[in-house]
C-alpha positions in Angstrom: -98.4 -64.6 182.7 -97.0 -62.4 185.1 -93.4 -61.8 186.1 -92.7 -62.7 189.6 -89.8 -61.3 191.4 -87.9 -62.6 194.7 -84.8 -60.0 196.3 -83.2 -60.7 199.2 -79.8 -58.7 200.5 -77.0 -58.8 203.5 -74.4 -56.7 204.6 -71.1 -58.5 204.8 -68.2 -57.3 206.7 -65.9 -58.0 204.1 -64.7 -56.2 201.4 -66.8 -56.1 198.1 -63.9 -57.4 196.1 -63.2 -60.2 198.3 -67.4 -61.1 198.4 -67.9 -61.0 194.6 -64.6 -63.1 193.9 -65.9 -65.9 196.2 -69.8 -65.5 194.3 -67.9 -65.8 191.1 -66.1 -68.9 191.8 -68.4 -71.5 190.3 -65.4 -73.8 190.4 -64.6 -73.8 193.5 -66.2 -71.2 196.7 -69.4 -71.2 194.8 -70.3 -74.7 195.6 -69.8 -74.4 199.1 -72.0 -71.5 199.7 -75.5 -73.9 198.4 -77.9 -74.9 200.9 -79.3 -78.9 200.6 -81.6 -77.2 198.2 -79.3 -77.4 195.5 -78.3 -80.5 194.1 -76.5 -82.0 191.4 -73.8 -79.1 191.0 -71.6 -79.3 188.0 -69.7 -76.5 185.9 -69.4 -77.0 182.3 -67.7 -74.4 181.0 -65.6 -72.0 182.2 -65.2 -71.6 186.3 -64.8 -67.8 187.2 -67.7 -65.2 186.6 -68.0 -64.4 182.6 -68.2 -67.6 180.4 -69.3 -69.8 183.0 -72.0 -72.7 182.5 -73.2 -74.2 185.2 -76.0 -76.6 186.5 -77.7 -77.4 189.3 -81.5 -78.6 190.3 -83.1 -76.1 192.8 -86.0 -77.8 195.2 -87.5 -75.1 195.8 -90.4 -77.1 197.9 -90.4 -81.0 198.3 -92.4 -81.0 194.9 -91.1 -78.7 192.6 -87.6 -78.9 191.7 -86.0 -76.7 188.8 -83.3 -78.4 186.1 -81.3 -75.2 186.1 -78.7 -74.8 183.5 -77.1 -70.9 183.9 -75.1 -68.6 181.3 -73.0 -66.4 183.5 -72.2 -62.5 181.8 -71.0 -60.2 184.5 -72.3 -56.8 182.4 -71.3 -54.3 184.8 -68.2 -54.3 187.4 -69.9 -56.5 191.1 -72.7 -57.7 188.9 -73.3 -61.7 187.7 -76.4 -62.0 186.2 -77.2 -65.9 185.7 -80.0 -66.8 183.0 -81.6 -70.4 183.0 -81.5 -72.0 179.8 -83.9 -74.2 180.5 -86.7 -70.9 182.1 -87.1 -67.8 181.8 -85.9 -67.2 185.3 -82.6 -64.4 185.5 -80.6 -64.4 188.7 -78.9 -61.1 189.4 -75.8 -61.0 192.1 -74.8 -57.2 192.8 -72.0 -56.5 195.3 -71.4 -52.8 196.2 -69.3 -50.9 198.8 -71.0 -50.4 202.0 -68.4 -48.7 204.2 -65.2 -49.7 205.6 -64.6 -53.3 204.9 -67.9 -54.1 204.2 -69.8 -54.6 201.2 -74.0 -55.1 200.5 -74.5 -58.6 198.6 -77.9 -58.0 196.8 -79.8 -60.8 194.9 -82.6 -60.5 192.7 -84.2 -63.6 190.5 -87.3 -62.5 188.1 -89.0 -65.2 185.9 -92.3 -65.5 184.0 -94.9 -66.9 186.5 -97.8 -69.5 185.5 -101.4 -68.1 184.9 -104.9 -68.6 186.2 -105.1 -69.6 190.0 -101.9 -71.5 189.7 -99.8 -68.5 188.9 -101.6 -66.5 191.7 -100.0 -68.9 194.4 -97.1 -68.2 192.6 -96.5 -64.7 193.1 -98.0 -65.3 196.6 -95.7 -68.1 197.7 -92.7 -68.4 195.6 -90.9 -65.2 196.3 -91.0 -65.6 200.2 -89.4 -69.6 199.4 -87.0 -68.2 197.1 -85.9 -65.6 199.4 -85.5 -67.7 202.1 -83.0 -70.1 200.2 -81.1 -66.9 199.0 -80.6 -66.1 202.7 -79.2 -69.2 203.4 -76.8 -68.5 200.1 -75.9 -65.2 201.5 -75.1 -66.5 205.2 -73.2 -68.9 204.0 -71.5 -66.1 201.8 -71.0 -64.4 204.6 -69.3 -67.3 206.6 -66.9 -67.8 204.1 -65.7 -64.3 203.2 -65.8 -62.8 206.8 -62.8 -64.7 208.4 
């Protein structure tokens, strides 16, 4: 098994405070900035960065959809970092200062890919779809924090 990684990143023009408040508000921004790939959103615990669980199912192609259930730590200031319960896959949100009113929105998800010829499409395909839905997130992220 290899570990395959998908990054994607945008530059806002909003601050970085007002773009990771809106990331960390599962109860309310957060669910607004998924794309029809996510379905099923609920939070179970908590609601704002730290503490949080939440679910969703990711269809990441129209046959392979992901029961996601995420632990929320925020282990350094602009940082979430969301770990499935039910994968190995780790979601990392990083928010920085880029300038004047602007901020870079960075997301990284790592996981522990399949073997054999299987796990070769994998790393081949996966991180380009993955990426592609993360764009979508950050857009939307945009949207919302640039008014």
């Amino acid at each position: 098994m290899a570990q395959v990684e998908a990054t994607t990143e945008r530059i806002i023009a909003a601050d970085a405070e007002t773009v990771f408040d809106t990331l960390a508000d599962y109860s309310g921004a957060r669910a607004k900035l998924l794309p029809e790939h996510f379905s099923e959103y609920e939070v179970r615990e908590g609601g704002d960065g730290e503490g949080t669980l939440v679910h969703w199912k990711l269809q990441a192609t129209s046959k392979r959809v992901r029961d996601c259930l995420l632990e929320v730590t925020e282990p350094t200031d602009g940082q979430l970092v969301e770990k499935d319960r039910n994968s190995s896959m780790v979601t990392t949100w990083t928010v920085t200062p880029a300038g004047e009113g602007r901020s870079r929105a960075v997301v990284t998800s790592v996981w522990n890919g399949a073997g054999g010829i299987g796990g070769f499409f994998e790393r081949t395909f996966a991180p380009k779809g993955l990426a592609r839905i993360y764009d979508a997130v950050l857009e939307r992220l945009a949207a919302e924090t640039e008014k």
